[in-house]
C-alpha positions in Angstrom: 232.8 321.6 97.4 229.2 322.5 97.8 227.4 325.8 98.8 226.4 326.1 102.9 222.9 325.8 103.3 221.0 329.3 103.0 217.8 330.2 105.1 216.1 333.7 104.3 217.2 334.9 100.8 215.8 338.3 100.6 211.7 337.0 99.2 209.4 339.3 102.3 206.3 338.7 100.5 207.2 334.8 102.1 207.1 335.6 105.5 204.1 335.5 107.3 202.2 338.9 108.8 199.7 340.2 110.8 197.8 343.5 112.0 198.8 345.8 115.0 196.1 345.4 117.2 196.7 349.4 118.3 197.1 350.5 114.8 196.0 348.0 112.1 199.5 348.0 110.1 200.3 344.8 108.6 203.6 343.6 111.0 206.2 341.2 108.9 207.6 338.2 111.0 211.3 338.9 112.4 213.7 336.7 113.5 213.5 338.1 116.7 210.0 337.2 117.0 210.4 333.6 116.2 209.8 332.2 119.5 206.4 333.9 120.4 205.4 334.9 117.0 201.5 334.2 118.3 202.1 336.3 121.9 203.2 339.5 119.2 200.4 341.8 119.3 201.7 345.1 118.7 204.4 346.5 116.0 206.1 348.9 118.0 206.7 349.9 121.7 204.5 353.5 120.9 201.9 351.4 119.8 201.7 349.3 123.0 201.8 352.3 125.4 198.8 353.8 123.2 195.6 353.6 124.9 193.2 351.7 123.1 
C-alpha cells in the first residue's frame, strides 16, 4: 500500500512572506490566509487598530 499524499512538511523558510504595513515584521503565509493572501496587510488585529 502506498503513503497518502502529504502537503506542508514542517520546511517555513518555503512559505512565502511579507511586511506588516503598521509594523514592518516579516508575516509567514497561513493556511488561513490562503484565499486573500494579497488583501493581508497587517499581522495582527493590534496592528490594524494602530494608527499609522
Amino acid at each position: 500500500m502506498s503513503e497518502p499524499k502529504r502537503g506542508f512538511r514542517g520546511n517555513k523558510q518555503a512559505l512565502p512572506t511579507k511586511p506588516c504595513v503598521a509594523c514592518g515584521r516579516p508575516m509567514t503565509w497561513r493556511h488561513a490566509w490562503a484565499k486573500n493572501w494579497a488583501e493581508v496587510r497587517y499581522c495582527s488585529d493590534a496592528c490594524r487598530k494602530r494608527p499609522r
